[in-house]
C-alpha positions as CSV (number, residue, x, y, z in Angstrom):
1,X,53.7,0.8,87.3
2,X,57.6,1.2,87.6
3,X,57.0,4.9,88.7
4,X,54.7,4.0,91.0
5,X,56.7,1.3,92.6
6,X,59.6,3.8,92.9
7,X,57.0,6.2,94.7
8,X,56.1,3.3,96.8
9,X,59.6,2.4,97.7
10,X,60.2,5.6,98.9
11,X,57.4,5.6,101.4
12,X,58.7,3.7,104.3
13,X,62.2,5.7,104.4
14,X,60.1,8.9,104.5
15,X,57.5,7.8,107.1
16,X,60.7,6.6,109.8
17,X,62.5,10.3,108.8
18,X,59.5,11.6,109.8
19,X,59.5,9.8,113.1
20,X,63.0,10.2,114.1
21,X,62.6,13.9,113.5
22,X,59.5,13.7,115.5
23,X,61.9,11.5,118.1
24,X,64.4,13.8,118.5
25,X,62.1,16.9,119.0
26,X,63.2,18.5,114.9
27,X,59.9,18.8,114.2
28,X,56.5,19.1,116.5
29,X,54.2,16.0,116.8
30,X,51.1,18.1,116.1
31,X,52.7,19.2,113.0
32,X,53.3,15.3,111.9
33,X,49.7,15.1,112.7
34,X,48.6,17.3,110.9
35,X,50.5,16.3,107.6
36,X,49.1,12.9,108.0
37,X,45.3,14.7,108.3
38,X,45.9,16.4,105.3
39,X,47.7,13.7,103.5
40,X,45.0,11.3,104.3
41,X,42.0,14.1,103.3
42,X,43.8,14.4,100.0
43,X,43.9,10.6,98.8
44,X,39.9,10.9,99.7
45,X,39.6,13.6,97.9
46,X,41.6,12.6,94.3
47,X,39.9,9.0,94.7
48,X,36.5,10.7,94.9
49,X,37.4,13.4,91.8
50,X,38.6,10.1,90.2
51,X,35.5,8.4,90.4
52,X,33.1,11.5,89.4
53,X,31.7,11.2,85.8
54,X,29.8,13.2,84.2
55,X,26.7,11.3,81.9
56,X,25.5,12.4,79.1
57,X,21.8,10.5,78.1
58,X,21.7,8.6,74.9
59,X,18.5,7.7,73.4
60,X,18.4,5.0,71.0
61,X,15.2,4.8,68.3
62,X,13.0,2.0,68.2
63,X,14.3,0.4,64.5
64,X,14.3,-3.0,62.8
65,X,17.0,-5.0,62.5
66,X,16.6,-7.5,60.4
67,X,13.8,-9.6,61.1
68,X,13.6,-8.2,64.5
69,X,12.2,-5.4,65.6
70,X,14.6,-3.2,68.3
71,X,12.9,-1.3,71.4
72,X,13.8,1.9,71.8
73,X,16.9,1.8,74.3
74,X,18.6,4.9,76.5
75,X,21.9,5.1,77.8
76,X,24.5,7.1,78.7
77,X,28.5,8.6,77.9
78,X,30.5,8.9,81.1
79,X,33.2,11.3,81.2
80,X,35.7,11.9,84.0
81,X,36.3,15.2,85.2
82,X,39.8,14.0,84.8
83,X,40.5,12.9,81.4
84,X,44.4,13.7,81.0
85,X,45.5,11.5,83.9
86,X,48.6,11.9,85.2
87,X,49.9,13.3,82.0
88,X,50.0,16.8,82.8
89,X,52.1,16.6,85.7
90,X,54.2,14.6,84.5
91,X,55.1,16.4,80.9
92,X,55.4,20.0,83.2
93,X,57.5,18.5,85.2
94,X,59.5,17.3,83.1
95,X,59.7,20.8,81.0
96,X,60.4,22.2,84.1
97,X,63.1,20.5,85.4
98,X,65.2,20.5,81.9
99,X,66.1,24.5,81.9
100,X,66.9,24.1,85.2
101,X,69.1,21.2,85.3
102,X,71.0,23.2,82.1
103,X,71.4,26.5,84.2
104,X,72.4,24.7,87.2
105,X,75.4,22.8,85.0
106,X,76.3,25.3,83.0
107,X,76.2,27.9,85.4
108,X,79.0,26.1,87.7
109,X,81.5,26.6,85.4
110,X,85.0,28.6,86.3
111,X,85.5,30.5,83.1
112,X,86.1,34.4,84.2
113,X,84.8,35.2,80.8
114,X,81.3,34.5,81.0
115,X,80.8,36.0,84.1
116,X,77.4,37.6,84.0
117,X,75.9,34.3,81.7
118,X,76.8,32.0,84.6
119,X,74.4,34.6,86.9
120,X,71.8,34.7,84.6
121,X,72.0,30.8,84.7
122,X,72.2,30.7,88.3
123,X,69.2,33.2,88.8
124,X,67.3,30.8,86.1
125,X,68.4,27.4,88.5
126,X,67.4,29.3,91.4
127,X,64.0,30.6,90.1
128,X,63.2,27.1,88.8
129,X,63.7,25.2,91.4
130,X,60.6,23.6,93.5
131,X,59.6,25.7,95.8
132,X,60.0,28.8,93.8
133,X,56.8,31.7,93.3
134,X,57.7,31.4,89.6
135,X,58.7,27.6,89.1
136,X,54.7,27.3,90.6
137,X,53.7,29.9,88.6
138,X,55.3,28.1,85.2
139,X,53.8,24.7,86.8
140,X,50.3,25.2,87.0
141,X,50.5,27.0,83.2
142,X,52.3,23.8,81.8
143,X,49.7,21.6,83.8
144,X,46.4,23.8,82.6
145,X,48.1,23.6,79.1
146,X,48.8,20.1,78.8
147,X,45.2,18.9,80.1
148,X,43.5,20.6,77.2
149,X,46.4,19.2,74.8
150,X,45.9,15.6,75.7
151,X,42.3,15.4,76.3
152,X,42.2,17.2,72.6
153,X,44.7,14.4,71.3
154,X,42.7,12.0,73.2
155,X,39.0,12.0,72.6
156,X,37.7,13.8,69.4
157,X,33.8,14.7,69.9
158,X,33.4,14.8,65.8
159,X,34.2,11.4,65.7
160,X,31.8,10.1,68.5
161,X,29.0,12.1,67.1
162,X,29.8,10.4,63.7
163,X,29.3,7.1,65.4
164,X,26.3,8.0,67.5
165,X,24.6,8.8,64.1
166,X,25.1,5.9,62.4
167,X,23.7,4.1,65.2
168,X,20.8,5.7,65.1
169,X,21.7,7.2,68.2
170,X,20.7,10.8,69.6
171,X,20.9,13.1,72.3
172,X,17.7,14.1,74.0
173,X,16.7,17.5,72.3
174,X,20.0,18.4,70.6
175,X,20.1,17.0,66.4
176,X,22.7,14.3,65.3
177,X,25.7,15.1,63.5
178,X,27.1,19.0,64.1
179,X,24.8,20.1,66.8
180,X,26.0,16.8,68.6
181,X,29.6,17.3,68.0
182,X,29.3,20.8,69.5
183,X,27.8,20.0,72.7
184,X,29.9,17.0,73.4
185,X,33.2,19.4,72.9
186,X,31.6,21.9,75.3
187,X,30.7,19.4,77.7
188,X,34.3,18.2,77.8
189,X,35.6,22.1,77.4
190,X,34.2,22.3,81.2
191,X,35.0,19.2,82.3
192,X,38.8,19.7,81.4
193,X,38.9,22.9,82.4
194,X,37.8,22.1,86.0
195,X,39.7,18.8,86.0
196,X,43.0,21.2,85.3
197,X,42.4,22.9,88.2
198,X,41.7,20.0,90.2
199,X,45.0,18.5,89.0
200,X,46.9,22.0,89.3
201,X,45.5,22.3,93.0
202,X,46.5,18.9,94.1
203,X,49.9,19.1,92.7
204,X,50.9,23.1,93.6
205,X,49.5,22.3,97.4
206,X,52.9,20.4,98.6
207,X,54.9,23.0,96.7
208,X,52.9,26.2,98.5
209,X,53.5,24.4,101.6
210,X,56.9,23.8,100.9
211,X,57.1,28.0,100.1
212,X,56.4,28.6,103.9
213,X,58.2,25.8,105.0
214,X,61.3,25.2,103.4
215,X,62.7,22.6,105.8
216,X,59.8,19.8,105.0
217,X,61.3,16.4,105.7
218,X,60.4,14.9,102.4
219,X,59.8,15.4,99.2
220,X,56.6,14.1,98.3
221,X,54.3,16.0,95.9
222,X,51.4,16.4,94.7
223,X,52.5,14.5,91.5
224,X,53.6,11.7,93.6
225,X,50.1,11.5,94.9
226,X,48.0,11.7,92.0
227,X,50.5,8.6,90.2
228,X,49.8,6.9,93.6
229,X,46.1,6.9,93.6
230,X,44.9,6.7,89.7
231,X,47.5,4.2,89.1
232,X,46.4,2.1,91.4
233,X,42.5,2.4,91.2
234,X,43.2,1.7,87.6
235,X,45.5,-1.5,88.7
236,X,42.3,-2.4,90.6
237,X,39.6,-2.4,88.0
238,X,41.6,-4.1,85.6
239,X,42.1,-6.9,87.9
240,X,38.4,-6.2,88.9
241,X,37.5,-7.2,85.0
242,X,40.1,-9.6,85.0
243,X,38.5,-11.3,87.6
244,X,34.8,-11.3,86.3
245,X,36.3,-12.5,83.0
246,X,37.3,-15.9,84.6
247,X,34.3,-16.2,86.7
248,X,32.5,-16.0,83.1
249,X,34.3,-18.5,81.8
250,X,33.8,-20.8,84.9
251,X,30.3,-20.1,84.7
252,X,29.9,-21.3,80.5
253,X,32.5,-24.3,81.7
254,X,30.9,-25.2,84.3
255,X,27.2,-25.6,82.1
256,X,29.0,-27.0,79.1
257,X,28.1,-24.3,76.9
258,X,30.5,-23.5,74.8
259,X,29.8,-27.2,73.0
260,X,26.5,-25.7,71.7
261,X,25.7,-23.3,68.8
262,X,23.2,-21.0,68.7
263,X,20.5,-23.0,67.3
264,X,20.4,-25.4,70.8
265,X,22.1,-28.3,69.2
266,X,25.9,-29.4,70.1
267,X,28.4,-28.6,67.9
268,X,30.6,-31.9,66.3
269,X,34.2,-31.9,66.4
């Protein structure tokens, strides 16, 4: 949240740069309109990757428990095509920025006897800088790379298939315990895979842009973007359950249930 509010803080001083360079004829109106076009096609388009799941069936047998006898039930296990987050970005950008910010410092320096290392430092700030074919290059690697790390630290298939088994739980046509544990890593093996190059595209697009036009009035990325929109759409269903929590509880208040047990008869005390 306090990234995002700094991301949102930043928003109004870029949008009236942008107009007073439209104002006094820096930059062409059709090009501010078409930044906004493609800025607002992007939100769409992270909010609807965002919300894609993939489901995998889950058939329950019909068993007894207890006295009662259980009907055979079938659900499902979402998984998002995005399963890192905002992680990835953020950890390569973070990597990214530390060489740089040491060749930049170090490479300033006045002493005539380290001459050609305050070059190579220099060449090493200058690569790495946004902008740059092989800070972009470095970026989407550190992004691919930490999507499969964290979804791997993240979710471990073994351990779901462990607990679909002792539920008596099973995927349609595939056997409990290994066979299950291998199809759910596949499954997520894809997902990641295409949810790292979703993340890579959204974030490398402002700095490809930025390749062609240097000049570009702000500095808002595809990082910036991604923080925007998940942080937020997870800000809103957690007020969402919030929400339906209190109207639950509204709900047993207002039929004075919670003074009752389960066998119909109120409760003393």
């Amino acid at each position: 949240m306090i990234i995002l509010a700094g991301i949102v803080a930043g928003l109004p001083g870029a949008i009236a740069g942008t107009a007073e360079l439209v104002r006094t004829g820096e930059m062409q109106s059709i090009f501010a309109i078409l930044m906004l076009i493609g800025g607002l096609a992007a939100i769409i388009f992270v909010v609807y990757i965002e919300r894609a799941q993939r489901r995998i069936t889950v058939n329950y047998a019909r068993r007894q428990q207890g006295r009662k006898m259980m009907q055979a039930q079938s659900t499902h296990l979402p998984f998002k095509i995005n399963m890192a987050g905002v992680i990835p970005p953020i950890f390569a950008s973070s990597i990214l920025m530390f060489p740089a910010t040491i060749a930049q410092f170090f490479g300033q320096t006045a002493d005539s006897n380290t001459t050609f290392v305050q070059q190579a430092l220099q060449t090493i700030g200058a690569n790495l800088g946004p902008g740059q074919p092989v800070y972009v290059l470095f970026y989407a690697a550190l992004i691919i790379f930490f999507c499969f790390f964290y979804t791997a630290l993240q979710y471990n298939s073994k351990d779901t298939a462990d607990q679909l088994k002792r539920g008596g739980a099973f995927l349609p046509g595939i056997r409990p315990g290994a066979q299950t544990a291998e199809y759910i890593d596949r499954v997520l093996t894809r997902l990641t895979f295409w949810g790292a190059i979703y993340i890579a595209g959204v974030c490398l697009l402002p700095e490809i842009v930025r390749m062609f036009y240097p000049s570009m009035p702000f500095n808002f990325g595809g990082t910036s973007l991604l923080i925007l929109v998940v942080v937020t759409m997870d800000f809103m269903s957690q007020m969402q359950a919030h929400a339906m929590s209190h109207q639950y509880d509204g709900m047993m208040q207002k039929a004075n249930l919670r003074d009752y047990g389960k066998n119909g008869k109120k409760k003393n005390g």
